[in-house]
C-alpha positions in Angstrom: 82.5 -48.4 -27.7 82.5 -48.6 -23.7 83.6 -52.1 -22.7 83.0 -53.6 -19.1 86.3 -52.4 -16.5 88.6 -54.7 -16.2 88.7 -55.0 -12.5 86.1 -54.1 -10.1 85.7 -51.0 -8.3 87.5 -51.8 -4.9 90.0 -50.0 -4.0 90.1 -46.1 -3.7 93.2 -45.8 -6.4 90.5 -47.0 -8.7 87.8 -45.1 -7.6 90.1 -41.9 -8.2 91.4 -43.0 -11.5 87.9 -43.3 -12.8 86.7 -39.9 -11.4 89.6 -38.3 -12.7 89.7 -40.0 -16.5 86.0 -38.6 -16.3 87.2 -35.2 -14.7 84.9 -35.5 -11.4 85.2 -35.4 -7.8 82.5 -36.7 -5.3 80.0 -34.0 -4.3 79.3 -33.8 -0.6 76.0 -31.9 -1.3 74.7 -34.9 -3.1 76.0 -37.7 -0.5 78.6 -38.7 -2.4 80.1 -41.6 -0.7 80.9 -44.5 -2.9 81.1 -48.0 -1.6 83.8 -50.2 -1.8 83.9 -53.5 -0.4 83.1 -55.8 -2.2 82.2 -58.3 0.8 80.2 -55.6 1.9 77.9 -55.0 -1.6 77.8 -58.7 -1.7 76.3 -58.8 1.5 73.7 -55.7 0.5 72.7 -57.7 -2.6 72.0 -60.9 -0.8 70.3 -59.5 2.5 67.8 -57.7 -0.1 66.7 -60.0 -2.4 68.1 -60.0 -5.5 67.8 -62.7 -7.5 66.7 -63.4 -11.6 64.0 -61.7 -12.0 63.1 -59.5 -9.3 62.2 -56.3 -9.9 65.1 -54.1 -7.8 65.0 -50.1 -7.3 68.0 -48.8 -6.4 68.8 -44.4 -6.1 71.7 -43.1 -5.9 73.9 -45.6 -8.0 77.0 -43.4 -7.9 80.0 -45.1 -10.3 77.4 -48.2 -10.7 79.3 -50.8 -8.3 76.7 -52.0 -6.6 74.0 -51.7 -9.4 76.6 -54.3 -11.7 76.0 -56.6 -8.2 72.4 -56.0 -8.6 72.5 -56.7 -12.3 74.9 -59.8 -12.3 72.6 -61.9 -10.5 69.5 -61.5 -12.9 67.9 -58.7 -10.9 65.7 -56.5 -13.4 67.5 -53.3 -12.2 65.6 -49.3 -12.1 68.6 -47.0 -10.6 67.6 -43.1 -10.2 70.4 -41.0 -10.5 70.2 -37.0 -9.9 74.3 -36.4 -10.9 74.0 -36.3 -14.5 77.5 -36.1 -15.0 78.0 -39.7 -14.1 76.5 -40.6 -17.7 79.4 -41.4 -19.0 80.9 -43.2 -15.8 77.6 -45.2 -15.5 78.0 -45.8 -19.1 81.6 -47.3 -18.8 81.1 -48.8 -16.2 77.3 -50.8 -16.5 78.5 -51.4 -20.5 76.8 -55.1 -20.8 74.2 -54.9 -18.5 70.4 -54.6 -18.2 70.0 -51.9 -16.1 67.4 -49.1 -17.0 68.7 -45.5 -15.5 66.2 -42.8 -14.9 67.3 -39.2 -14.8 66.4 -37.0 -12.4 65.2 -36.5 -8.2 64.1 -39.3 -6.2 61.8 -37.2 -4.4 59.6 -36.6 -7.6 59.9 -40.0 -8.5 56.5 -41.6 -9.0 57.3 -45.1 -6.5 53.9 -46.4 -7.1 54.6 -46.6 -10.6 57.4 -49.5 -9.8 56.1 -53.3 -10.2 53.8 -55.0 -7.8 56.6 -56.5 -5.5 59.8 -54.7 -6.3 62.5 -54.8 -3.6 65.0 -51.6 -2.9 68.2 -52.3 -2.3 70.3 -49.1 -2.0 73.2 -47.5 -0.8 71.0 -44.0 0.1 72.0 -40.5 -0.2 72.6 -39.9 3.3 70.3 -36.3 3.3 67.1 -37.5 1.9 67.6 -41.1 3.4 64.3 -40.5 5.4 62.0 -38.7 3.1 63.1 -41.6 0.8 62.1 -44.2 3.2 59.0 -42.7 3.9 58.1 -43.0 -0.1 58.7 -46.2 -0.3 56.7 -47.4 2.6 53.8 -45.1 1.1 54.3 -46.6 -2.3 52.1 -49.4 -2.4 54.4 -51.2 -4.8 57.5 -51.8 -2.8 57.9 -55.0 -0.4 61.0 -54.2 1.1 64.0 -51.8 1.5 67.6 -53.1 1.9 69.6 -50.1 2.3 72.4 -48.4 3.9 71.9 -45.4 6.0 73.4 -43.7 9.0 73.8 -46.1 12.1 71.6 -43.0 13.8 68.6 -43.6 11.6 69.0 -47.5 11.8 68.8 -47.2 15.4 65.4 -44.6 15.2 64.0 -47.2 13.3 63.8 -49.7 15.7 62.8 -47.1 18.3 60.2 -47.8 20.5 57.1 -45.6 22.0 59.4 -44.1 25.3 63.1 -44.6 23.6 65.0 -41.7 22.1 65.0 -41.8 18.2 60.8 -43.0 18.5 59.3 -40.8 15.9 57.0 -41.0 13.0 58.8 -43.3 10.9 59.7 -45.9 13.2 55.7 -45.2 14.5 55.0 -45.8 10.9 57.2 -49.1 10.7 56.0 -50.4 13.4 52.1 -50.7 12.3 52.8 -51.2 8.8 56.3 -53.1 8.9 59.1 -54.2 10.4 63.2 -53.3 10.1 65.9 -55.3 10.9 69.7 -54.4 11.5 71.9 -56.7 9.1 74.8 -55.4 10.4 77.4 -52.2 10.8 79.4 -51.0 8.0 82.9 -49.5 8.7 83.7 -45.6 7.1 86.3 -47.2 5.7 84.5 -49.2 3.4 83.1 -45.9 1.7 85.5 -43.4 -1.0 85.2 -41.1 0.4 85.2 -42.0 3.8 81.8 -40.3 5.5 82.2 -38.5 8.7 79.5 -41.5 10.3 79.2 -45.2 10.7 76.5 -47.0 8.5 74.4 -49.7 8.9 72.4 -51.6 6.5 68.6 -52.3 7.6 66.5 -54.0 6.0 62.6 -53.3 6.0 59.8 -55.3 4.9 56.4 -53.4 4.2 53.1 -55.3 4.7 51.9 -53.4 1.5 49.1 -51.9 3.0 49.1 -47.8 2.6 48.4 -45.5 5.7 45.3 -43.1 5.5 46.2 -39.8 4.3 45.1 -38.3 7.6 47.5 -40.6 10.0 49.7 -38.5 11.7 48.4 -35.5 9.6 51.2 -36.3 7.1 53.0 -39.2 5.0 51.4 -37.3 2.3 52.9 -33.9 3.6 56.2 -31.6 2.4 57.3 -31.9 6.1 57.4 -36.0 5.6 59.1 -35.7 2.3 61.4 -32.4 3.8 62.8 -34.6 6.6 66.1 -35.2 7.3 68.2 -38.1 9.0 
């Protein structure tokens, strides 16, 4: 019977004793970069929203450190995971907790299926971070997005008409939200390091849904193809 770990997942020695008990390494392919600091997933937690009994979507829960963050403080907690060879490592460590995981890609997930309100709060797989963010703007069913992503695709975001980075997300944003920049996060808060510097943003979506013809398409394979 799995039992909750007995110390958190801070430090990389921990990290690699847990991958290697479960005979795994990180996959690069898959944007494998765990977090680990802990001021930092408190911070991610608490900039997004979660609280008892908010509805929280987060992909790409990894070893399941922030998700037990998430979970902890009474948040109703949906984590897509596409890895399925973290079932046992979720399983370890999420033993105790009220966290429902779905199997499988995050681009086929149905987002307007989620709860009227639910909140993302996210550490995203760097590749897909801005097809992902385009779904959940789309969704109709998602209020807000508190996730980390590369300090590049914080910074298009924000962009405005005439800035480098201005493009259709931060277009898209811009009439039908808003995005903040909580704050910088250092590679070395990551296990494995990443080759970039994060930042978490956090978006808040008016909840109305674009036409299907603006822009020609947030309904398109080229929208949900992009890359940060």
């Amino acid at each position: 019977m799995n039992t909750p770990l007995p110390s958190p997942l801070y430090s990389p020695k921990t990290v690699r004793d847990l991958l290697a008990r479960h005979g795994l390494r990180p996959t690069k392919s898959l944007g494998q970069n765990f977090l680990i600091d802990g001021n930092i997933l408190r911070l991610i937690a608490e900039a997004g929203g979660a609280q008892p009994g908010v509805s929280v979507l987060e992909v790409g829960p990894g070893l399941g450190v922030l998700t037990r963050e998430l979970a902890e403080r009474g948040a109703h907690v949906t984590s897509l995971e596409k890895d399925e060879r973290l079932k046992d490592v979720l399983a370890e460590t999420l033993a105790g907790l009220d966290v429902k995981i779905v199997w499988g890609d995050a681009l086929n997930f149905d987002y307007a299926s989620l709860p009227q309100g639910t909140r993302v709060i996210a550490n995203l797989p760097y590749y897909i971070s801005t097809a992902l963010l385009t779904r959940f703007m789309t969704s109709g069913s998602i209020v807000s997005a508190t996730v980390l992503v590369q300090r590049e695709v914080a910074e298009r975001l924000g962009s405005r008409p005439g800035q480098d980075g201005y493009g259709y997300l931060s277009a898209l944003i811009a009439l039908h939200g808003s995005v903040k920049v909580v704050r910088d996060v250092p590679k070395g808060a990551f296990f494995p390091a990443p080759d970039v510097t994060s930042s978490i943003v956090r978006l808040e979506f008016s909840g109305e849904r674009p036409p299907k013809g603006w822009c020609g398409c947030w309904n398109s394979r080229s929208a949900i193809a992009a890359k940060p």
